[in-house]
C-alpha positions in Angstrom: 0.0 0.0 0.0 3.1 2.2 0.7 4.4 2.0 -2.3 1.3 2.7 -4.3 0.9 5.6 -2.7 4.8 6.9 -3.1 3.9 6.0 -7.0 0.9 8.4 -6.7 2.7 11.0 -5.1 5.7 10.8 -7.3 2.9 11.1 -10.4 1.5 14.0 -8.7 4.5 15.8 -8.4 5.3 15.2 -12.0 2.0 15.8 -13.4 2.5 20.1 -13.5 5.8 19.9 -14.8 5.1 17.6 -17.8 3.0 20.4 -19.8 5.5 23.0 -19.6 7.9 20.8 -20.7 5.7 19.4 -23.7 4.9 23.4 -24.6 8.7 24.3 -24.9 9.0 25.6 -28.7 11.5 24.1 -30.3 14.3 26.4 -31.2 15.4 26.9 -35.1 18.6 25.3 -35.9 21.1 28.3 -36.7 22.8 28.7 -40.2 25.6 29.2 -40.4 26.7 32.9 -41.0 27.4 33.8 -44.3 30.5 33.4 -45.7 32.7 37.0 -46.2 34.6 36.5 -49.1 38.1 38.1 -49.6 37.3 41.4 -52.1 40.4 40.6 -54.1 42.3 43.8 -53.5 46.0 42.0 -52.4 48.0 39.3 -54.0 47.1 36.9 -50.5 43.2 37.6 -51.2 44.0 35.0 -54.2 45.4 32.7 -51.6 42.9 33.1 -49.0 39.8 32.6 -51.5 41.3 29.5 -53.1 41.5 28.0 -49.4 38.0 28.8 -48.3 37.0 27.4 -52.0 38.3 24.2 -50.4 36.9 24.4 -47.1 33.4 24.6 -48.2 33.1 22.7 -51.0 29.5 22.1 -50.7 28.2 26.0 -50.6 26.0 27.1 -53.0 27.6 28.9 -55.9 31.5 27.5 -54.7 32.5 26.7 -57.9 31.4 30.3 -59.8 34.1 31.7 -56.6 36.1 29.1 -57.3 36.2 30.0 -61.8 36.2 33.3 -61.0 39.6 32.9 -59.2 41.1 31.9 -62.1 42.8 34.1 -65.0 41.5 32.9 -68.6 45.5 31.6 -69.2 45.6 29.8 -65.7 47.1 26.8 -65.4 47.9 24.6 -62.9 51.8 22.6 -63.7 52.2 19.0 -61.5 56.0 18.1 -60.5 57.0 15.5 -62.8 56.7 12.8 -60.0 53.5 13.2 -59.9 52.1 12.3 -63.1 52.4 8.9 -65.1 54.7 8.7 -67.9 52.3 9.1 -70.4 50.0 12.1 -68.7 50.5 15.6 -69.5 52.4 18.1 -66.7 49.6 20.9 -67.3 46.1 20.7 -66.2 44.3 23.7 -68.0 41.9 26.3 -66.9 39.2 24.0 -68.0 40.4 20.9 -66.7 41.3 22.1 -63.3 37.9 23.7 -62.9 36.1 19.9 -64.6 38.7 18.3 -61.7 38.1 20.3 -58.8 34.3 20.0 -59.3 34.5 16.8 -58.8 36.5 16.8 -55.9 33.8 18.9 -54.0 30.9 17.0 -55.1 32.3 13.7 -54.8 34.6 14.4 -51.3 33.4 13.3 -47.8 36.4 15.0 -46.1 38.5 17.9 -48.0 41.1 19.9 -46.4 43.7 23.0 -48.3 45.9 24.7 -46.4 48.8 26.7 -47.8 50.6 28.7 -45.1 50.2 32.5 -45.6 54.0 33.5 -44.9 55.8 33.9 -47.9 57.2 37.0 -50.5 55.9 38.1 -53.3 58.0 38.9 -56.0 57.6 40.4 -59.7 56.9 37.5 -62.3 57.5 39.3 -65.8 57.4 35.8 -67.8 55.6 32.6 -67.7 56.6 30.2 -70.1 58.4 32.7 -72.0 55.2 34.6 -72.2 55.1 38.4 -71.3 53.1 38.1 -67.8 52.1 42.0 -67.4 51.7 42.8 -63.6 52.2 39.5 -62.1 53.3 38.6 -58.7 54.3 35.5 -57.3 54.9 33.5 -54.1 56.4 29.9 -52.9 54.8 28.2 -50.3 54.2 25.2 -48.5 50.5 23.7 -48.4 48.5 20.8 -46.8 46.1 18.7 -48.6 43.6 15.4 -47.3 40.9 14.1 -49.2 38.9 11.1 -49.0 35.8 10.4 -51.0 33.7 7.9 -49.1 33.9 7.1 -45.2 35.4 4.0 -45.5 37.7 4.8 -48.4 41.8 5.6 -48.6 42.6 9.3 -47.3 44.9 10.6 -49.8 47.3 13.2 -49.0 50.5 14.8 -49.3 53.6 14.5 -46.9 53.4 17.4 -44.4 56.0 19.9 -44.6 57.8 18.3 -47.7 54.9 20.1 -50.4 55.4 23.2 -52.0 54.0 25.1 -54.8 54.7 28.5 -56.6 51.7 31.0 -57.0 51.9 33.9 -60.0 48.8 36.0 -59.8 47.8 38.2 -61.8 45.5 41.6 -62.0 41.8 40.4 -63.0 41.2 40.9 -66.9 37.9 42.7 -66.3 39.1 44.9 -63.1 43.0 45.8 -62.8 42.3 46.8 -59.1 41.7 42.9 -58.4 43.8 39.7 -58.4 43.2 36.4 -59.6 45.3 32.8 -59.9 47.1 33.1 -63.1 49.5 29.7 -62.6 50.2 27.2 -59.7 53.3 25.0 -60.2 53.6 22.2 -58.0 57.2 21.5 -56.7 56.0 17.9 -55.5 56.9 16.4 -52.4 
């Protein structure tokens, strides 16, 4: 009988406290805060943009960021190690922008990071080309990517990757920079 009524009791007690609980309004999961992008205006806004690019590769509108980084003449050079006897050193405007699409949609984890102390230097020729205004930069970078859970992580050796960054003023607004090459130094 003593315990029946401590049961009672204990429902009793409990009773009041259950509606207020059941009328709690369920608060709105937060989005995120949009993203400020660099505006372009210094040779490490090129830098910067390319490495958000990379760490949101699912945002909306990512990849027209991402093209607009690039000069109409970018290309992207690999190290000769890194490419199969038979595969071509460049990857073109085109095909860099057909690869890294790819990555972001297919990637389940994606990290860039290229460390932000470095010179720039005048870059008058690339490829023997006249290369009006350009700037460039050597610096060492991070990269991990994995598409699937359960598949192999593929990355490069930390602290033994480098690459050389030229930019370039933006063809349709001097005031602004954009990628014009990257050459990989490999690892």
């Amino acid at each position: 009988m003593f315990r029946k009524t401590l049961i009672i009791l204990v429902l009793l007690a409990v009773l009041p406290v259950l509606p207020s609980c059941l009328d709690e309004t369920v608060k709105p999961v937060k989005e995120a805060p949009p993203i400020t992008w660099p505006d372009m205006s210094s040779e490490e806004d090129a830098i910067r943009t390319l490495v958000m690019c990379y760490g949101n590769p699912s945002l909306e509108g990512v990849m027209t960021i991402y093209e607009d980084l690039l000069h109409s003449e970018y290309f992207f050079r690999f190290a000769p190690e890194d490419v199969l006897p038979d595969d071509p050193l460049i990857l073109t405007r085109a095909g860099d922008i057909v690869s890294t699409g790819w990555i972001f949609e297919n990637q389940s984890e994606l990290e860039l990071d290229i460390f932000l102390a470095g010179a720039w230097n005048d870059y008058h020729k690339i490829d023997g080309a006249t290369c009006e205004g350009c700037r460039e930069t050597m610096r060492g970078y991070f990269i991990r990517v994995q598409f699937g859970k359960e598949n192999t992580v593929y990355q490069c050796i930390p602290d033994r990757a480098f690459v050389t960054i030229i930019v370039a003023p933006d063809e349709s607004d001097a005031s602004k920079w954009v990628i014009r090459a990257i050459y990989d130094h490999g690892t």
